[in-house]
MARTOR-685044 format. One line per field, with one value per residue: residue number from 1; x, y, z of N, C-alpha, C in turn; chain; residue in three letters. Coordinates in Angstrom, 2 decimals. Atoms other than C-alpha are relative to their C-alpha. Layout:
<atoms>
seq <- (NUM,...) $
neast <- (X,...) $
nnorth <- (Y,...) $
nup <- (Z,...) $
caeast <- (X,...) $
canorth <- (Y,...) $
caup <- (Z,...) $
ceast <- (X,...) $
cnorth <- (Y,...) $
cup <- (Z,...) $
mol <- (A,...) $
type <- (Ala,...) $
</atoms>
This chain:
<atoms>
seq <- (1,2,3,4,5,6,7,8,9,10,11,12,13,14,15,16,17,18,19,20,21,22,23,24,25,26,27,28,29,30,31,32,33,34,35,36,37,38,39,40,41,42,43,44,45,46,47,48,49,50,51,52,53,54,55,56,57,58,59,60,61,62,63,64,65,66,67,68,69,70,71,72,73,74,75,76,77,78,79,80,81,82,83,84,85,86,87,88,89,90,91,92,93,94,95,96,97,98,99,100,101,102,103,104,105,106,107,108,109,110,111,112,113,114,115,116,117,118,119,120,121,122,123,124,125,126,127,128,129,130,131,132,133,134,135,136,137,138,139,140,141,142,143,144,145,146,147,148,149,150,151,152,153,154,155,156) $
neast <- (1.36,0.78,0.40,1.51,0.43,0.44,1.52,0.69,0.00,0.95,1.60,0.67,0.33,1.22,1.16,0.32,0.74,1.24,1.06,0.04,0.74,1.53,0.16,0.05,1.43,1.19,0.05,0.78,1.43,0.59,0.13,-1.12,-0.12,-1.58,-0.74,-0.81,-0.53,-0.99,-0.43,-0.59,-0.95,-1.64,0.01,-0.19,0.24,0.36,1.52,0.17,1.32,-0.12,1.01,1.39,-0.22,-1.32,-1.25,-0.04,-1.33,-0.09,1.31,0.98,0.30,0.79,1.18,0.79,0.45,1.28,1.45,1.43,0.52,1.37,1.21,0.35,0.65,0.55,-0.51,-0.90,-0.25,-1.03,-0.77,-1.46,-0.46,-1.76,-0.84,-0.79,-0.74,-1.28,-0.74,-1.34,-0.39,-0.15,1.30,0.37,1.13,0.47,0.84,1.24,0.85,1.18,0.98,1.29,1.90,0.48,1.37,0.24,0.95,-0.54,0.81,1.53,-0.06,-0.01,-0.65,-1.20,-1.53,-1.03,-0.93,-0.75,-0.82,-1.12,-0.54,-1.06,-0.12,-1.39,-0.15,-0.62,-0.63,1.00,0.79,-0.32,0.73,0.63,-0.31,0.61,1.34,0.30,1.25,0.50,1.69,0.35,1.03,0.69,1.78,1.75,0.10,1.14,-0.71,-1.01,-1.17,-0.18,0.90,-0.91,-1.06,-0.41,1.14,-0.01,-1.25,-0.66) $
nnorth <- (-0.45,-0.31,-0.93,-0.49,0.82,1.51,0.05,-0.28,0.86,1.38,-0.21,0.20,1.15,0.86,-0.49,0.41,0.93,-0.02,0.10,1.04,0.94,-0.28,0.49,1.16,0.09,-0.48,0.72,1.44,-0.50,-0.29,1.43,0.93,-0.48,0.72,-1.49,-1.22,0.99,0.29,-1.70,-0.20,1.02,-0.02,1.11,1.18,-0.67,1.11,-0.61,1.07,-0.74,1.32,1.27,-0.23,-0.66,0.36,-0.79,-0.15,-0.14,-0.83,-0.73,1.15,0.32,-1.24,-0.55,0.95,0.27,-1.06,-0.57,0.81,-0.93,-0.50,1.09,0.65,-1.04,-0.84,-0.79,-0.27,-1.52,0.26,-1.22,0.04,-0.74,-0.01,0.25,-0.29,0.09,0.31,-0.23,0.49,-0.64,-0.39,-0.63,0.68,0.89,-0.29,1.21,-0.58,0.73,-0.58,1.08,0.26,0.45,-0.03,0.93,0.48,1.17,1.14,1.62,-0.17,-0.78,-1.26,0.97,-0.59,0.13,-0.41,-0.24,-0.65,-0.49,-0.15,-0.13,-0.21,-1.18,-0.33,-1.20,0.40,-1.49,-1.34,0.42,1.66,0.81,1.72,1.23,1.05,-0.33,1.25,0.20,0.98,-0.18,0.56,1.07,-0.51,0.37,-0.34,-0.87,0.47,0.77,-0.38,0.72,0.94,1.53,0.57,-0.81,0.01,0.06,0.73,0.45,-1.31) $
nup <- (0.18,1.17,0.59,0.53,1.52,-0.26,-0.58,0.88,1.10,-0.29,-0.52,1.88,0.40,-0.67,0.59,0.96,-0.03,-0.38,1.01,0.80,-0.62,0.17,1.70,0.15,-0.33,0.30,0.94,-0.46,-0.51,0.92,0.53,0.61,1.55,-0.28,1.33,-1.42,-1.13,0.38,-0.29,-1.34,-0.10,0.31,1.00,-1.09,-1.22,-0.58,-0.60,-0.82,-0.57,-1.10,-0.03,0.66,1.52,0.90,0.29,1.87,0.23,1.11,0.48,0.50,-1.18,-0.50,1.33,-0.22,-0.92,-0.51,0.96,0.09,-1.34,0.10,0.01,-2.09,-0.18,0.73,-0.20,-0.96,-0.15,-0.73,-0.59,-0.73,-1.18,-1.13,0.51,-0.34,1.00,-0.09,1.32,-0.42,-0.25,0.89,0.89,1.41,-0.74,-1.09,0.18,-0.88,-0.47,-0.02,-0.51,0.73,-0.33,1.29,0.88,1.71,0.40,0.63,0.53,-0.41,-1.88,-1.02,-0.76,-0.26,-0.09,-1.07,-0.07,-0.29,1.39,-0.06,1.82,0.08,0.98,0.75,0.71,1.19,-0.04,0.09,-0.83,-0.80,0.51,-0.63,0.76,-0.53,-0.86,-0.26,-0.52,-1.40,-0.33,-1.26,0.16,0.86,-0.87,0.32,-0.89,-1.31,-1.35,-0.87,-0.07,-1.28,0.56,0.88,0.03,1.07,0.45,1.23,0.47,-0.33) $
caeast <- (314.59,312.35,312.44,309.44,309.15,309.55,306.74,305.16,305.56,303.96,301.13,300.32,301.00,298.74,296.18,296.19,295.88,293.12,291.49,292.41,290.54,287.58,287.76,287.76,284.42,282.43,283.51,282.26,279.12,278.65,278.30,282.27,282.64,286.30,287.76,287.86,288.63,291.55,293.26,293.48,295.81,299.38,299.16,300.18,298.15,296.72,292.66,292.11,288.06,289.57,286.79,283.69,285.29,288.52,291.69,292.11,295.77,296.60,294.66,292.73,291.86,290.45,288.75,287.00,286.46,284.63,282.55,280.87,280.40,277.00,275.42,275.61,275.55,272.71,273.78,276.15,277.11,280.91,281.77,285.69,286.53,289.19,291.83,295.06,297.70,301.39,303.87,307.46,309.99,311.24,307.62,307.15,305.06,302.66,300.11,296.59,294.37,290.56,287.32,284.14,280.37,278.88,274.76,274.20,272.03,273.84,272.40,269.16,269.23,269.29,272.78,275.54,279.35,281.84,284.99,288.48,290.87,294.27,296.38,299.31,300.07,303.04,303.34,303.91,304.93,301.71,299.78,299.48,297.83,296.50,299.16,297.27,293.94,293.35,289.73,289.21,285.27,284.40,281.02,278.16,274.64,271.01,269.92,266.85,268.88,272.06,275.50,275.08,272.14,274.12,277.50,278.06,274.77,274.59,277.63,279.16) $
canorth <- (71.70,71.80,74.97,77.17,75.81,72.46,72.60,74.19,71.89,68.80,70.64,71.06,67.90,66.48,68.86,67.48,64.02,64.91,66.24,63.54,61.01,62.92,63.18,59.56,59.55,61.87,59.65,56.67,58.42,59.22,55.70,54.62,56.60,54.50,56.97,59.56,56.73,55.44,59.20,58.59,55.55,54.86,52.48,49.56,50.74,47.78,48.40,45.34,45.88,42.05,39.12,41.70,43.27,41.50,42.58,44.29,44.64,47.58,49.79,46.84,45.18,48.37,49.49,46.35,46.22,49.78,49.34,46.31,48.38,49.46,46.09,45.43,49.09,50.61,53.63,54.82,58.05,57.35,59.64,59.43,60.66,61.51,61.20,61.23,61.72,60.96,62.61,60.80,62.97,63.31,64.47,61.79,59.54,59.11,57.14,57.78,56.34,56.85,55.57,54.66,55.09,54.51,53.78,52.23,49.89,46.61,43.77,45.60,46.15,48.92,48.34,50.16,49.79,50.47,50.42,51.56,52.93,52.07,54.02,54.21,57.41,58.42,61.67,61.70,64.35,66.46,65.00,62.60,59.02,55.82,53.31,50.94,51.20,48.92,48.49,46.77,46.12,45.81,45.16,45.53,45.24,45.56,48.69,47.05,44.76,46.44,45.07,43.17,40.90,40.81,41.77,40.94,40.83,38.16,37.39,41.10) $
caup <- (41.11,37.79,36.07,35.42,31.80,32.83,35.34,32.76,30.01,32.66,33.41,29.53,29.17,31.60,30.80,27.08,28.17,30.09,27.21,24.88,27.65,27.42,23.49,24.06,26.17,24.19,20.82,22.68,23.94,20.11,19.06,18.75,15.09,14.61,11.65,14.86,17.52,15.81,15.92,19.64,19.45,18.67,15.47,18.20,20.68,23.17,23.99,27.03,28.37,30.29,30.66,29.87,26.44,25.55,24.43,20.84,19.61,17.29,15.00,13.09,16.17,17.72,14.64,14.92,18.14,18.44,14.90,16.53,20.01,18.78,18.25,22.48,22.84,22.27,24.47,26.80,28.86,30.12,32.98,33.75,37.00,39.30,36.86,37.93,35.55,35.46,33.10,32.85,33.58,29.86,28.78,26.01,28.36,30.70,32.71,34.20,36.10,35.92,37.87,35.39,36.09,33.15,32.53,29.51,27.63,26.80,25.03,25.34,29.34,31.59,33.39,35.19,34.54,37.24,36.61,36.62,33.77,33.62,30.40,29.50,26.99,24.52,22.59,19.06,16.81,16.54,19.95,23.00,22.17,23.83,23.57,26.21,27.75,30.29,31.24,34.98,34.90,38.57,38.14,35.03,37.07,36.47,37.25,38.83,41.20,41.66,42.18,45.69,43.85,40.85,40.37,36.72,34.46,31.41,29.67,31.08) $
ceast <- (-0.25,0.17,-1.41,-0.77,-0.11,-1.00,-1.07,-1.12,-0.69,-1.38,-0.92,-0.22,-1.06,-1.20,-0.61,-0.48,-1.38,-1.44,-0.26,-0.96,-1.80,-0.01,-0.61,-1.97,-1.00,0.21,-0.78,-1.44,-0.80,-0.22,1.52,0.23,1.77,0.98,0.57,0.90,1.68,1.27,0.49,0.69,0.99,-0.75,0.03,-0.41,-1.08,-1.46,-0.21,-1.26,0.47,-1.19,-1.73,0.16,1.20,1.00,0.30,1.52,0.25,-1.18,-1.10,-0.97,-1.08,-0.60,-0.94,-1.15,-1.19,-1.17,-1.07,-0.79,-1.72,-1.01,-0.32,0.24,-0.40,0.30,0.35,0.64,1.04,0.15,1.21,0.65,1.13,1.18,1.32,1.37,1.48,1.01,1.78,0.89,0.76,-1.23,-0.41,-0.72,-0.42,-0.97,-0.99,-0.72,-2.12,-1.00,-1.26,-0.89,-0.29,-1.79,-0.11,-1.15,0.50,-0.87,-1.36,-0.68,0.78,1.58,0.83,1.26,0.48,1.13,1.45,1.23,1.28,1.31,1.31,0.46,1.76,-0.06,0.64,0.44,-1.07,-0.94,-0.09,-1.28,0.23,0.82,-0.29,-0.86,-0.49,-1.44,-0.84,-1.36,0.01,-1.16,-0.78,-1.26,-1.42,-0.07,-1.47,0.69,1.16,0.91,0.09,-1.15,0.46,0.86,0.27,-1.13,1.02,1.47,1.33,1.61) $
cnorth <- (0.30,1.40,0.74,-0.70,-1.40,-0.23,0.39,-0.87,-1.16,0.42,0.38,-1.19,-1.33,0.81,-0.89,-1.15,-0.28,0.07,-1.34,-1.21,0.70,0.44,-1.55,-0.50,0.40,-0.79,-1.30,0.46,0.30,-1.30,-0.47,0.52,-0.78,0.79,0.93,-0.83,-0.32,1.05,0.08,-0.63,0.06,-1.69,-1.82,0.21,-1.85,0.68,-1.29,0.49,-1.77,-0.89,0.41,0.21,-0.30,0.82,-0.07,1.00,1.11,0.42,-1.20,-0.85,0.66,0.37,-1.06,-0.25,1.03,-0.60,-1.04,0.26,-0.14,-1.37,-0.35,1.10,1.05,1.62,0.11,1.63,-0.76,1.18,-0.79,0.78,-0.01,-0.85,0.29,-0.42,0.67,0.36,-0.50,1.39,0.57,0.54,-0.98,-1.05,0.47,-0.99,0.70,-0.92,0.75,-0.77,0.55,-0.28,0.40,-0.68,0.28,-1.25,-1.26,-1.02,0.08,0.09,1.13,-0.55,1.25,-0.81,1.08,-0.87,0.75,-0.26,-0.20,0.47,0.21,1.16,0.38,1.19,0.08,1.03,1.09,-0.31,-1.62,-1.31,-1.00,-1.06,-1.25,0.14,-1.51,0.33,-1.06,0.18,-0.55,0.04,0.77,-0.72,0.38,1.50,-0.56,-0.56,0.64,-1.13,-0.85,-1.54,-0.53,0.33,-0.06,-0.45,-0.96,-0.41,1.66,-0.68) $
cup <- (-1.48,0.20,-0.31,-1.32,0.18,0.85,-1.19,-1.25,0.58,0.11,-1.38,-0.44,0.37,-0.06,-1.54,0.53,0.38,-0.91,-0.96,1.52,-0.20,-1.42,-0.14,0.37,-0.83,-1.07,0.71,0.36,-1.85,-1.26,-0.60,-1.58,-0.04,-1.08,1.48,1.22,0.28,0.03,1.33,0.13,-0.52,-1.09,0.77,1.15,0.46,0.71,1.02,1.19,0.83,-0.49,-0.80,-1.47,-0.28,-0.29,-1.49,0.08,-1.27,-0.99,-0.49,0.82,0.83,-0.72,-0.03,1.15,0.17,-1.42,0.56,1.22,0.02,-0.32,1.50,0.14,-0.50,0.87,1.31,0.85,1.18,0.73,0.64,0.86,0.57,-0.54,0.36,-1.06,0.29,-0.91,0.41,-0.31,-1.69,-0.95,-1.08,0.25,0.77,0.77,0.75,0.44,0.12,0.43,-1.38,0.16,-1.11,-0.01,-1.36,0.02,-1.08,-0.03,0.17,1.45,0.59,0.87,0.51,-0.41,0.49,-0.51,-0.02,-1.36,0.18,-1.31,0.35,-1.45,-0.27,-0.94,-0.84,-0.45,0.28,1.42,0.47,-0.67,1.11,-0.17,0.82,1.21,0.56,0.81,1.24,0.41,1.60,0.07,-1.44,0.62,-0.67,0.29,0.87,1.06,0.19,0.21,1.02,-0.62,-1.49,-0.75,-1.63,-0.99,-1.30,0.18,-0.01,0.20) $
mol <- (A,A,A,A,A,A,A,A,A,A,A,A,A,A,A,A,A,A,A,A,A,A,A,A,A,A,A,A,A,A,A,A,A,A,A,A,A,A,A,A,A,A,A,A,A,A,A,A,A,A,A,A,A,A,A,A,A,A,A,A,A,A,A,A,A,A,A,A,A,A,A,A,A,A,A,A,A,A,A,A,A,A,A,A,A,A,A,A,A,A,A,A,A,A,A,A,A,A,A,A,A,A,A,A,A,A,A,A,A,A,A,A,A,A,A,A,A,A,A,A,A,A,A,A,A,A,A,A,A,A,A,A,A,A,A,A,A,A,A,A,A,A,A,A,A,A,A,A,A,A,A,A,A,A,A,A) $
type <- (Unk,Unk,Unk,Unk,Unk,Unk,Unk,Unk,Unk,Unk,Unk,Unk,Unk,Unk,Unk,Unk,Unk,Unk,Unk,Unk,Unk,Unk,Unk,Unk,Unk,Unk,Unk,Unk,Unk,Unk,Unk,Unk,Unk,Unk,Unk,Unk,Unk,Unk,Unk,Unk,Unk,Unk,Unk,Unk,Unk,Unk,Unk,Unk,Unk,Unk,Unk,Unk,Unk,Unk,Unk,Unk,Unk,Unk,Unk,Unk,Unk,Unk,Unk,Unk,Unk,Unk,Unk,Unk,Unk,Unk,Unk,Unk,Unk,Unk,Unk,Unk,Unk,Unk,Unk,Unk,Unk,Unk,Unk,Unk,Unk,Unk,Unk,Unk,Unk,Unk,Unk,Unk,Unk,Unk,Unk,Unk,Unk,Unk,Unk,Unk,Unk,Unk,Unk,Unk,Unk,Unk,Unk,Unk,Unk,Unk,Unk,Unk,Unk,Unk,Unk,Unk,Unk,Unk,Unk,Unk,Unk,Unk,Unk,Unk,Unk,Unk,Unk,Unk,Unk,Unk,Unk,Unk,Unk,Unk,Unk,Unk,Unk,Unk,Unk,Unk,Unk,Unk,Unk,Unk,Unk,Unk,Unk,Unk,Unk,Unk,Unk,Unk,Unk,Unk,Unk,Unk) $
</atoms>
């Protein structure tokens, strides 16, 4: 049996990540600033939004990827829910899972995104980081029609 301190120590640790995920949201809700963004990642950290938003490989990549965010969105309010977070038994990883309802206004339309968060997190010396965010869009819809008349809007 875990120790007091070692229980301790996961439930800090999965607290932080928690925060660091929602650090992550409200930076994205504040138009992607990538100076702060970059802070959440591991120098080789893997960002993969799949077929709607591609896969960006280490900081350069990701710094890229968010500064051009704001040309296809004009705004966004990520809520990350029912996070469930995984700390490896030596504390220096971890993984979470998170569902994503997000309205936003891409490419100049009204739209929802649904999907689902898959990370993988590593703890450096001073705080945990992002070393691969996987982004499973399950659908980006109208909000006039809705996901049954059309599950994936434009080039989503």
């Amino acid at each position: 049996m875990k120790s007091v301190e070692e229980r301790l120590a996961h439930l800090e640790a999965a607290d932080q990540i928690r925060a660091l995920k929602m650090t992550y949201a409200r930076l994205c809700d504040a138009g992607y600033p990538t100076a702060e963004l970059r802070q959440l990642f591991t120098p080789d950290a893997v960002w993969d939004g799949g077929r709607a938003f591609g896969r960006h490989e280490g900081w350069p990549e990701i710094e890229e990827f968010f500064a051009g965010a704001d040309t296809r969105v004009d705004w966004a309010l990520h809520y990350t829910v029912a996070g469930d977070v995984r700390v490896a038994e030596d504390g220096r990883s971890a993984t979470g899972t998170w569902y994503l309802w997000q309205p936003m206004t891409l490419d100049g339309s009204p739209v929802w995104l649904m999907g689902r968060y898959q990370d993988d997190y590593v703890r450096s010396a001073d705080a945990w980081r992002h070393a691969h965010v996987r982004l499973d869009v399950q659908a980006v819809t109208p909000i006039d029609k809705g996901w049954v008349a059309e599950r994936f809007a434009g080039s989503a």
